[in-house]
LUMGU-194950 format. One record per residue: residue in one letter; chain; x, y, z of N, C-alpha, C in turn. Coordinates in pm, 1 decimal, padded with zeros to 6 digits. Layout:
LUMGU-194950
{code: A&unit: A&n.px: X&n.py: Y&n.pz: Z&ca.px: X&ca.py: Y&ca.pz: Z&c.px: X&c.py: Y&c.pz: Z}
...
END
This chain:
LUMGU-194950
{code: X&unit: A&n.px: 10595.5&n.py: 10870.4&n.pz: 08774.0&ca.px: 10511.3&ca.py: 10904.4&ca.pz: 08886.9&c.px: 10562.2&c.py: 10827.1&c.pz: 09008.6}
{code: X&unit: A&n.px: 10595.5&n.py: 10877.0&n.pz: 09103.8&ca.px: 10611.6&ca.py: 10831.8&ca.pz: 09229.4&c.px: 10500.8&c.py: 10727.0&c.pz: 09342.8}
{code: X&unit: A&n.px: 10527.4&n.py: 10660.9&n.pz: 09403.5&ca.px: 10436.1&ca.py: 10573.2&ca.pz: 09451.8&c.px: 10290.7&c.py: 10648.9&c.pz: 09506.5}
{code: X&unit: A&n.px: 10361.3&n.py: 10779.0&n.pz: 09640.1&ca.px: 10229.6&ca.py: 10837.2&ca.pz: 09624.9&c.px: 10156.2&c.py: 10942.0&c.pz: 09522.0}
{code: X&unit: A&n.px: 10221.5&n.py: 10986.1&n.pz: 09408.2&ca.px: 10104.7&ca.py: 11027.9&ca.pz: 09289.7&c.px: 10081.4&c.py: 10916.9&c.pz: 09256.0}
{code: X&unit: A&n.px: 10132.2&n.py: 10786.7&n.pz: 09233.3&ca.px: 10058.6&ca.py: 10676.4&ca.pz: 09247.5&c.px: 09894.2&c.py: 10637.4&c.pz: 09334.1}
{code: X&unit: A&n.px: 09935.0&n.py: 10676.4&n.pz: 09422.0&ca.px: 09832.0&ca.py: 10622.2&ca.pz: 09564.4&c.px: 09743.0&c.py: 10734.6&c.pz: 09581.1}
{code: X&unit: A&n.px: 09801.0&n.py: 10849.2&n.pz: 09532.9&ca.px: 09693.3&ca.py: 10969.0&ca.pz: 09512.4&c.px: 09556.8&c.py: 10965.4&c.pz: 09389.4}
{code: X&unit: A&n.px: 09609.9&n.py: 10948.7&n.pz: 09313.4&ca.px: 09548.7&ca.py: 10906.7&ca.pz: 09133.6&c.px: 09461.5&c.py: 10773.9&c.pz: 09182.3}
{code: X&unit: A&n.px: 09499.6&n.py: 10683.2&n.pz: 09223.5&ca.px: 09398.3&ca.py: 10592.0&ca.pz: 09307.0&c.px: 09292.9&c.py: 10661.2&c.pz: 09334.9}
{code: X&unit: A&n.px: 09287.6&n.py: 10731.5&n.pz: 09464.3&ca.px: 09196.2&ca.py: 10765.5&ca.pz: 09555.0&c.px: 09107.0&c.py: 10845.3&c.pz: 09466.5}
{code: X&unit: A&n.px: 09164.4&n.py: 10934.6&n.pz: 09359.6&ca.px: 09077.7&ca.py: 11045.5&ca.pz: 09332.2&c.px: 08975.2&c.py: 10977.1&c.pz: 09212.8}
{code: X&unit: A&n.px: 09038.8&n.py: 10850.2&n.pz: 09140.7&ca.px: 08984.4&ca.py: 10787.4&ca.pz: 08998.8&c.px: 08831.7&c.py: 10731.4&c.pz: 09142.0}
{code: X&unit: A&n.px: 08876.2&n.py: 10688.5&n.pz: 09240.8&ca.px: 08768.7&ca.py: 10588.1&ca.pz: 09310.3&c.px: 08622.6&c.py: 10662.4&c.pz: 09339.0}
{code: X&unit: A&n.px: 08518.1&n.py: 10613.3&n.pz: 09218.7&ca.px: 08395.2&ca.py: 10716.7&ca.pz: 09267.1&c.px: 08341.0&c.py: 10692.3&c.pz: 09421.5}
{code: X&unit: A&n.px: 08406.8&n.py: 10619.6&n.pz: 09514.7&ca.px: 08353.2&ca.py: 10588.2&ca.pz: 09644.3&c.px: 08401.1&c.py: 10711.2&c.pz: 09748.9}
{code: X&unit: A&n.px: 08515.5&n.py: 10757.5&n.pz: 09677.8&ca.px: 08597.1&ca.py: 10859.7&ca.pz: 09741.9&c.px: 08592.4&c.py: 10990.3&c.pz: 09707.5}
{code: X&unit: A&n.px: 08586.9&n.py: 11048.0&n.pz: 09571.4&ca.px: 08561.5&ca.py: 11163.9&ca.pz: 09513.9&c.px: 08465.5&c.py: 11161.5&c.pz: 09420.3}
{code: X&unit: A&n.px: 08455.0&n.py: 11294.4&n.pz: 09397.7&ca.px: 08307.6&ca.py: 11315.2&ca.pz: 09303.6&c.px: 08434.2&c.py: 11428.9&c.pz: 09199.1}
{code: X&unit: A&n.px: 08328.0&n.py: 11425.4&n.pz: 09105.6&ca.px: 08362.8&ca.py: 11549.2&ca.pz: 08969.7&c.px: 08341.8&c.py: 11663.7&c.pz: 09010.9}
{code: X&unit: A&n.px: 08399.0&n.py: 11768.1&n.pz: 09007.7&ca.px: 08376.5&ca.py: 11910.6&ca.pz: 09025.5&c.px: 08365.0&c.py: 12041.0&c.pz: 08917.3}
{code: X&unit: A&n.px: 08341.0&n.py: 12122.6&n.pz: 08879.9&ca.px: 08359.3&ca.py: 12263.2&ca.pz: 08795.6&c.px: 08494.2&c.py: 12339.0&c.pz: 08833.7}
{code: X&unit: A&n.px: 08573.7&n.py: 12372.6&n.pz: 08752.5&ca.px: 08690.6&ca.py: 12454.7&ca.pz: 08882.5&c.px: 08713.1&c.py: 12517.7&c.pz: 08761.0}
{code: X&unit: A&n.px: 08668.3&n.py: 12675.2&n.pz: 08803.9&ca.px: 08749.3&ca.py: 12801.8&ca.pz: 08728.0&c.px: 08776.3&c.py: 12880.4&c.pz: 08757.0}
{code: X&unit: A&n.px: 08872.6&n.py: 12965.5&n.pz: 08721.7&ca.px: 08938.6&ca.py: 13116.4&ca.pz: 08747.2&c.px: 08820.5&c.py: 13204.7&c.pz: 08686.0}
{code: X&unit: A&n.px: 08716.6&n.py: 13262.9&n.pz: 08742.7&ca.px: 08674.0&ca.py: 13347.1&ca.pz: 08653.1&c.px: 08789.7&c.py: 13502.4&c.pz: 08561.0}
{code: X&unit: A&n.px: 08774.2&n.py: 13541.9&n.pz: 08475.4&ca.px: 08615.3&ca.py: 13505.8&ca.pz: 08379.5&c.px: 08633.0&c.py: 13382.9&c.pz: 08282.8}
{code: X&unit: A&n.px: 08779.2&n.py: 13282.8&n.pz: 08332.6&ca.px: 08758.5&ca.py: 13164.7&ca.pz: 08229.5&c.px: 08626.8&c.py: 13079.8&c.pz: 08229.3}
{code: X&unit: A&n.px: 08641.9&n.py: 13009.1&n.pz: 08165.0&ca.px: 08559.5&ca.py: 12877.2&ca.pz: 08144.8&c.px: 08583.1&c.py: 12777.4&c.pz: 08197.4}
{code: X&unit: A&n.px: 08491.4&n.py: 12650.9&n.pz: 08297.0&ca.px: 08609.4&ca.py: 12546.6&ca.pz: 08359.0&c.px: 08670.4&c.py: 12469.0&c.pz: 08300.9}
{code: X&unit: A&n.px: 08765.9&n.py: 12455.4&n.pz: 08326.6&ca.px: 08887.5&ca.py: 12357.1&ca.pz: 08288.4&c.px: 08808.2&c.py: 12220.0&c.pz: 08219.2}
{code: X&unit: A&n.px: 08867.5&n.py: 12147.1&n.pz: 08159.8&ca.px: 08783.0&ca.py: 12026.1&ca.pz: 08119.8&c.px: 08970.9&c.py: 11950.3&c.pz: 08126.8}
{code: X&unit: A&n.px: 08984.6&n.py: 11797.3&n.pz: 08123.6&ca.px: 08860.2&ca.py: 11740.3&ca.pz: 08177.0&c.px: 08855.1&c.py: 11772.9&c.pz: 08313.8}
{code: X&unit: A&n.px: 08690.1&n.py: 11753.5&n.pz: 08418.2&ca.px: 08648.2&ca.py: 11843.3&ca.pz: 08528.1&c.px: 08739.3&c.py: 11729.9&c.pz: 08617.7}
{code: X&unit: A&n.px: 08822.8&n.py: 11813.0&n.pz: 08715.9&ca.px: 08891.0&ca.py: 11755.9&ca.pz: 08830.2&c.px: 08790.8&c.py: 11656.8&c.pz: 08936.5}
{code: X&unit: A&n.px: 08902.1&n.py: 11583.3&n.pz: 08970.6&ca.px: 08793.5&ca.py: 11467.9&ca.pz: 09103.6&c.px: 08869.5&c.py: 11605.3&c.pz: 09203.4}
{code: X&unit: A&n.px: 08760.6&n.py: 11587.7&n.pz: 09311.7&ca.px: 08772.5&ca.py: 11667.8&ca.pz: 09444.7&c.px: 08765.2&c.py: 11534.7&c.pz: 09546.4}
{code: X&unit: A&n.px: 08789.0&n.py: 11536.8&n.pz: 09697.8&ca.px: 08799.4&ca.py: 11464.2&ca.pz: 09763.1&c.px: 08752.3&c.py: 11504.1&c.pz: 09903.0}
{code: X&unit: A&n.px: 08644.1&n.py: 11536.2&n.pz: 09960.6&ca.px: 08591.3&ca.py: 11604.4&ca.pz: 10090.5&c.px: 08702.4&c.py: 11523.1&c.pz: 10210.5}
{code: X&unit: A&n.px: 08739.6&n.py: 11629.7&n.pz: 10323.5&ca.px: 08853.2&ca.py: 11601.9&ca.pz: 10378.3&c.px: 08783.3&c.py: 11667.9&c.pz: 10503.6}
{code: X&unit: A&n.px: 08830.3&n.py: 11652.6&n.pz: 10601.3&ca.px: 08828.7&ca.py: 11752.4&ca.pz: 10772.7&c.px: 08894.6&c.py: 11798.9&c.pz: 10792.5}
{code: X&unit: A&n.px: 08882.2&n.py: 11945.9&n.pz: 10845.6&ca.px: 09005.9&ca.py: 12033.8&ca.pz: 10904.1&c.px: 09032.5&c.py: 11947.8&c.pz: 10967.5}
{code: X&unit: A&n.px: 09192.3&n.py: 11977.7&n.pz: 10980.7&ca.px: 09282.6&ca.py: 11950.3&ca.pz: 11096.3&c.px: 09303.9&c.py: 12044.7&c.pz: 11223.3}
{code: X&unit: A&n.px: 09248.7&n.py: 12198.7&n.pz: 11178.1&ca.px: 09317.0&ca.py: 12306.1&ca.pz: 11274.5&c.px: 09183.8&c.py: 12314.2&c.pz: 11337.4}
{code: X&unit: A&n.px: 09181.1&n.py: 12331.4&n.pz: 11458.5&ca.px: 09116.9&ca.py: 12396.0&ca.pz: 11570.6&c.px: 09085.0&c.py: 12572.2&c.pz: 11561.6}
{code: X&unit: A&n.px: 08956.9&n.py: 12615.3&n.pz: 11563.6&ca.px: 08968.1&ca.py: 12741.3&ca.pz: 11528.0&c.px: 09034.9&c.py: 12800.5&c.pz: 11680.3}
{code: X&unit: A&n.px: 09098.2&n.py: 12891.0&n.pz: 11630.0&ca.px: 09171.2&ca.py: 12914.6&ca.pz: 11850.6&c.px: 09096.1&c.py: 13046.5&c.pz: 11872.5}
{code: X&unit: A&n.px: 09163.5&n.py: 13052.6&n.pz: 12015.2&ca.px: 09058.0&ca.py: 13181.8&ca.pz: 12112.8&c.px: 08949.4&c.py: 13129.0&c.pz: 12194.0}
{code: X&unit: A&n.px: 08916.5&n.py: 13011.5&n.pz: 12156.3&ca.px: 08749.6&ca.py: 12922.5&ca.pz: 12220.1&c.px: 08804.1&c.py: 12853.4&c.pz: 12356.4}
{code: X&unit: A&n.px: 08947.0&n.py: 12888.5&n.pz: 12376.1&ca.px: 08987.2&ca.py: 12747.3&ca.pz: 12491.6&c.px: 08977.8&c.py: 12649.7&c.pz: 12478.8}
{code: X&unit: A&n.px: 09050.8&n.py: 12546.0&n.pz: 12573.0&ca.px: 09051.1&ca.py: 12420.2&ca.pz: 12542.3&c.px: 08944.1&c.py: 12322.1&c.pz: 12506.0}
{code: X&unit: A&n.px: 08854.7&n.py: 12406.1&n.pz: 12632.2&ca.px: 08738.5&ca.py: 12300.9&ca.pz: 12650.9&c.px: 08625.3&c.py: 12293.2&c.pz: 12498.7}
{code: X&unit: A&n.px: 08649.3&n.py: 12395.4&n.pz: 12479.9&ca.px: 08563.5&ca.py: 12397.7&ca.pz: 12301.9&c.px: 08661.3&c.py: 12378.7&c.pz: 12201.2}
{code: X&unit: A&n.px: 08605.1&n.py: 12293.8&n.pz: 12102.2&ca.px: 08617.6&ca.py: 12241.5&ca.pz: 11982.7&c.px: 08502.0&c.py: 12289.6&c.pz: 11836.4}
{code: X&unit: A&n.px: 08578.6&n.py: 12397.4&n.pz: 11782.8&ca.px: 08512.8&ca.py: 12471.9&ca.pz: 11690.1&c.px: 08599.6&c.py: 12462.0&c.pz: 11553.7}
{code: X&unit: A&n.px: 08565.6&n.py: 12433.6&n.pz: 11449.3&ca.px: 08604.6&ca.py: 12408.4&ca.pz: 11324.3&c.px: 08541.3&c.py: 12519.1&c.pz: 11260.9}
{code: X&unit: A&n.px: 08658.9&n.py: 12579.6&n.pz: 11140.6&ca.px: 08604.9&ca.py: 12675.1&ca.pz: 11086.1&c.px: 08516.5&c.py: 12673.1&c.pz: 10968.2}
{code: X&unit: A&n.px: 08410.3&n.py: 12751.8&n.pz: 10941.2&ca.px: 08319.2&ca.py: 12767.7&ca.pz: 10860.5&c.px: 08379.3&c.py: 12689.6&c.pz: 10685.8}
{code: X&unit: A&n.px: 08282.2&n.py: 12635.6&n.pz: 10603.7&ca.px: 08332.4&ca.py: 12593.1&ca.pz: 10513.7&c.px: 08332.3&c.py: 12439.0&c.pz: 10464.2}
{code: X&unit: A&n.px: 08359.0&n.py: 12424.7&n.pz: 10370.1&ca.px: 08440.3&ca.py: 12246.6&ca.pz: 10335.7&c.px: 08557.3&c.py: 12261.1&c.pz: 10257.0}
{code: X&unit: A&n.px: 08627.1&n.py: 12117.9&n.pz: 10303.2&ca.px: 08768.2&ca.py: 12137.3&ca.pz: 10277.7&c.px: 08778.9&c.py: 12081.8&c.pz: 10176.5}
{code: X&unit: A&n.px: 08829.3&n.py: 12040.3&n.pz: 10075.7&ca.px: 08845.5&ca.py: 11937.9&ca.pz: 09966.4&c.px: 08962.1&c.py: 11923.8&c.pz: 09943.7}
{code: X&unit: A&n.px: 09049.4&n.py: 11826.6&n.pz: 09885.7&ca.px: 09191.5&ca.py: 11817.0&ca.pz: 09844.6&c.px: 09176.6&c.py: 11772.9&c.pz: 09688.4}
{code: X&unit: A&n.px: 09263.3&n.py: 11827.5&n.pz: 09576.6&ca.px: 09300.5&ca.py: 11811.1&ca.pz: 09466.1&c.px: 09379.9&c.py: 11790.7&c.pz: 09437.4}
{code: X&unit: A&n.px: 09404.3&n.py: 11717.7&n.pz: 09345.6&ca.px: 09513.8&ca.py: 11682.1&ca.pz: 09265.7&c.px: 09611.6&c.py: 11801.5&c.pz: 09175.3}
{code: X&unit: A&n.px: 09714.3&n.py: 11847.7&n.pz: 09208.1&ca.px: 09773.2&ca.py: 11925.3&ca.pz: 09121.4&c.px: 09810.8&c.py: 11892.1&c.pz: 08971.9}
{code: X&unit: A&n.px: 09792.9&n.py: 11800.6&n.pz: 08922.3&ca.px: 09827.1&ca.py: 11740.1&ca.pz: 08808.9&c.px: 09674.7&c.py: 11810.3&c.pz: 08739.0}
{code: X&unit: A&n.px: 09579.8&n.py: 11776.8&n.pz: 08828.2&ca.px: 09433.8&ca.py: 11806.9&ca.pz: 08725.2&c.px: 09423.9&c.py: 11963.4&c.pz: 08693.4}
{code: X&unit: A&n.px: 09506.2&n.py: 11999.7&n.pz: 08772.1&ca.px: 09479.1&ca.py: 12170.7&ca.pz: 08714.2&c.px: 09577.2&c.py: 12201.4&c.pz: 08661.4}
{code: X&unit: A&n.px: 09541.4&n.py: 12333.3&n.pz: 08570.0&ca.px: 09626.5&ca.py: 12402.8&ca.pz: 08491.6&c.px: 09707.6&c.py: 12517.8&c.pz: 08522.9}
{code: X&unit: A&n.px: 09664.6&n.py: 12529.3&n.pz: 08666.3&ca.px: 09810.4&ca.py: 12663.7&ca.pz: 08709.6&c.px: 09771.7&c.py: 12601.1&c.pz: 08833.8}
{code: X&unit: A&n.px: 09812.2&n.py: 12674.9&n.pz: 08980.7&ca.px: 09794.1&ca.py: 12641.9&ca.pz: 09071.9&c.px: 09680.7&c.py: 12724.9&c.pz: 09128.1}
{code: X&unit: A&n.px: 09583.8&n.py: 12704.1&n.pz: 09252.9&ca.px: 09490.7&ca.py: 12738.7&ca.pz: 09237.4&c.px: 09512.2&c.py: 12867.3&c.pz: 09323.4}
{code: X&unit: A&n.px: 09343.9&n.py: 12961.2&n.pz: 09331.1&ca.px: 09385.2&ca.py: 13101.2&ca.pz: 09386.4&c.px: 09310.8&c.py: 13119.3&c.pz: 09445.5}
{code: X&unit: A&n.px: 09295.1&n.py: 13219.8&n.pz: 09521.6&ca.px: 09186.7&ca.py: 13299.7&ca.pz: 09621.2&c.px: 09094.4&c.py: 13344.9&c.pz: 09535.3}
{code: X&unit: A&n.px: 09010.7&n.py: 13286.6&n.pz: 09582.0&ca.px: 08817.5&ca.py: 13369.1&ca.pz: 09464.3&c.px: 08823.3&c.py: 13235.4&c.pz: 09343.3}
{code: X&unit: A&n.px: 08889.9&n.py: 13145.7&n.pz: 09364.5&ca.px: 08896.6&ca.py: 13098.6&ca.pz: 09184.5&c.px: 08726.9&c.py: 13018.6&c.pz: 09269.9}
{code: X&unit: A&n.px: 08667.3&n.py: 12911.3&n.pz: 09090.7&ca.px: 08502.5&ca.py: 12876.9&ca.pz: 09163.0&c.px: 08546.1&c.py: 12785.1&c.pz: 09154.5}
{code: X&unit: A&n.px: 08448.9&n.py: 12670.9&n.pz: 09262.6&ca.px: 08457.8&ca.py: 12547.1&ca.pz: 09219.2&c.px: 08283.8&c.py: 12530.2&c.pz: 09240.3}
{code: X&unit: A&n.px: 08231.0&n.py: 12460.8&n.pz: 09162.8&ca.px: 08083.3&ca.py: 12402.0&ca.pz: 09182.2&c.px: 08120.8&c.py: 12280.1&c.pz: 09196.1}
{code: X&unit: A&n.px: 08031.7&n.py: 12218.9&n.pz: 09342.4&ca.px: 07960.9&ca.py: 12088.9&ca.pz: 09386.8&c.px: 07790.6&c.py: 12068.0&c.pz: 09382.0}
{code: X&unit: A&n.px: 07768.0&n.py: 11968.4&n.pz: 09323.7&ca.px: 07622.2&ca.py: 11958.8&ca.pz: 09290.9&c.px: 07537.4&c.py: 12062.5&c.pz: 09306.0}
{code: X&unit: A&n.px: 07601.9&n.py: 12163.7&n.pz: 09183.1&ca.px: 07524.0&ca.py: 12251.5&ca.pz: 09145.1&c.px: 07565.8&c.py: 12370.9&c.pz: 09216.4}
{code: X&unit: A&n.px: 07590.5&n.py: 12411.2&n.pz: 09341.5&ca.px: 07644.4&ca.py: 12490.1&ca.pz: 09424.0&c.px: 07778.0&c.py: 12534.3&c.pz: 09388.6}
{code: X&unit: A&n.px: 07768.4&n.py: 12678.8&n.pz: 09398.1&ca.px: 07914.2&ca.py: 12778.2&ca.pz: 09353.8&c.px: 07962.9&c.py: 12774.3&c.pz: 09511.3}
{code: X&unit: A&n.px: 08117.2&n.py: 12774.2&n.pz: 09537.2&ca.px: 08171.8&ca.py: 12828.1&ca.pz: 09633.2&c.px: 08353.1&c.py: 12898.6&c.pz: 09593.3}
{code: X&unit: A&n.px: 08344.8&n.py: 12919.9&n.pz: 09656.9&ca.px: 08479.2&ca.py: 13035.3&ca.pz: 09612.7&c.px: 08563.4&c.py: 12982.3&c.pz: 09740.0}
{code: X&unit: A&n.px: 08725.1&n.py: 12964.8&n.pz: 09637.0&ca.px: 08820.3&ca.py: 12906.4&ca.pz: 09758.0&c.px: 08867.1&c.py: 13038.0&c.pz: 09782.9}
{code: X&unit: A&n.px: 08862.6&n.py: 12993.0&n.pz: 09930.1&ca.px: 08968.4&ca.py: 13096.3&ca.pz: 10029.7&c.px: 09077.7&c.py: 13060.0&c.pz: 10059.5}
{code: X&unit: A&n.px: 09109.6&n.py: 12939.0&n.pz: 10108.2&ca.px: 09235.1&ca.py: 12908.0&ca.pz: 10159.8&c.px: 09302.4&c.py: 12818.7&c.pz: 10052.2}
{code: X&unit: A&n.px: 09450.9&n.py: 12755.6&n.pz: 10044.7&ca.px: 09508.4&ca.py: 12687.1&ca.pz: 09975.7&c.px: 09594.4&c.py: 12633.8&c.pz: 10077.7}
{code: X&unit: A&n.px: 09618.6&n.py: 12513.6&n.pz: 10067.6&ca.px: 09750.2&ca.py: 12459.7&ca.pz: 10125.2&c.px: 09796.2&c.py: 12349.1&c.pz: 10066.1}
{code: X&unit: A&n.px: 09897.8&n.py: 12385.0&n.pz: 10030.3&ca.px: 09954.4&ca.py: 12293.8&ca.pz: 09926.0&c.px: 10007.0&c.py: 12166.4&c.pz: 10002.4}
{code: X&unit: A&n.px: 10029.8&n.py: 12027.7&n.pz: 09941.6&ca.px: 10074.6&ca.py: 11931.7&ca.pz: 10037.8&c.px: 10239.2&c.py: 11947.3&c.pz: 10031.0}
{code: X&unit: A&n.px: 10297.9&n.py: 11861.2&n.pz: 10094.6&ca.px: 10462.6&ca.py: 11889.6&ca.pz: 10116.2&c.px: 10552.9&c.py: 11794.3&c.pz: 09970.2}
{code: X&unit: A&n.px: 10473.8&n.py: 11760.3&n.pz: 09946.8&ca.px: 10487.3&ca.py: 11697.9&ca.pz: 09769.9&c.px: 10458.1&c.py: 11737.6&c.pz: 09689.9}
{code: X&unit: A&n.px: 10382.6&n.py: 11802.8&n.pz: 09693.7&ca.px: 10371.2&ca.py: 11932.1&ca.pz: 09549.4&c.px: 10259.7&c.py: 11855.6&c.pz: 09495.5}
{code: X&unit: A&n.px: 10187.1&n.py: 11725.1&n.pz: 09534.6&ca.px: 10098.9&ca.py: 11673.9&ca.pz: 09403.1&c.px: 09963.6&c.py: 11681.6&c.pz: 09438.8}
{code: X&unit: A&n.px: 09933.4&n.py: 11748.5&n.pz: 09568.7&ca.px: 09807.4&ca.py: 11801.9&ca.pz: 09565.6&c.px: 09782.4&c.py: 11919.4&c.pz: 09650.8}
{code: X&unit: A&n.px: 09648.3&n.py: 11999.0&n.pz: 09659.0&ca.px: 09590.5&ca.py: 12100.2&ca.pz: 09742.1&c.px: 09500.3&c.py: 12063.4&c.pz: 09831.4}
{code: X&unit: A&n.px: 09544.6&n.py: 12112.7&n.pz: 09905.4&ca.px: 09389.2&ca.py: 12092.2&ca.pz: 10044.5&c.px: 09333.1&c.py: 12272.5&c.pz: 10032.3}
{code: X&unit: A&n.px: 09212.1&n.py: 12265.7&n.pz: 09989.1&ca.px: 09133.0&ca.py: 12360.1&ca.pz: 09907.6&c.px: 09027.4&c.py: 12410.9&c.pz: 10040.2}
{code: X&unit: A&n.px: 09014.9&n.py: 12508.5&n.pz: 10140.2&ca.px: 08897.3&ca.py: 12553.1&ca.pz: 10181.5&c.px: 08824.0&c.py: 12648.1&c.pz: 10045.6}
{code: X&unit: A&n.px: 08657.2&n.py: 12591.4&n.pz: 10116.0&ca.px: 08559.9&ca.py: 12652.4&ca.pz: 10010.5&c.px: 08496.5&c.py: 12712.2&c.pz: 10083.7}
{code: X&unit: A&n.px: 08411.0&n.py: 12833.1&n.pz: 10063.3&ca.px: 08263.9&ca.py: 12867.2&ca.pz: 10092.7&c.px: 08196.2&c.py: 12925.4&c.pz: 10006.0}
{code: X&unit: A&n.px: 08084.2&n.py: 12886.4&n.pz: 10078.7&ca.px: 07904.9&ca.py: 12889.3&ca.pz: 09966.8&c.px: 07905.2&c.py: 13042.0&c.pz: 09904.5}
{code: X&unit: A&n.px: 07922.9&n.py: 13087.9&n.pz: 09789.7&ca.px: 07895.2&ca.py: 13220.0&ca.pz: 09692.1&c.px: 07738.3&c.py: 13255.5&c.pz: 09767.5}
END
């Protein structure tokens, strides 16, 4: 493992930083053991609003660990947060391959 899947595996083991999640492809079953998630902030500016507005797009972002999942993740796959279903839309993988920055929204 490299220093940052090193420094990544940190952050995600730290319950101060991430929580446990549900994450499945329906019609599977979720994955066990259940992935740490990590709540994150867009970075992108939704555009068209002009400068003077600052609008973030609908949703929460989370980043995962690619190691905790078993394929890479997809459009529609679920993830539940305390109790709440949301379905990822977006994926962006990091430039290291060892995690996802995951947009969600509420099912």
């Amino acid at each position: 493992m490299t220093i940052f899947g090193t420094a990544l595996a940190s952050l995600h083991a730290d319950a101060n930083m991430a929580e446990v999640c549900s994450y499945r492809r329906p019609p599977e079953v979720p994955i066990a053991p259940a992935p740490r998630i990590i709540r994150t902030t867009p970075t992108d500016l939704v555009g068209g609003l002009g400068d003077a507005v600052g609008a973030r797009a609908e949703g929460i972002f989370v980043s995962i660990r690619a190691s905790d999942l078993p394929w890479s993740p997809e459009r529609n796959d679920q993830v539940t947060l305390n109790g709440i279903i949301y379905a990822v839309v977006e994926i962006k993988p990091d430039t290291l391959g060892l995690s996802f920055e995951l947009t969600l929204v509420e099912y």
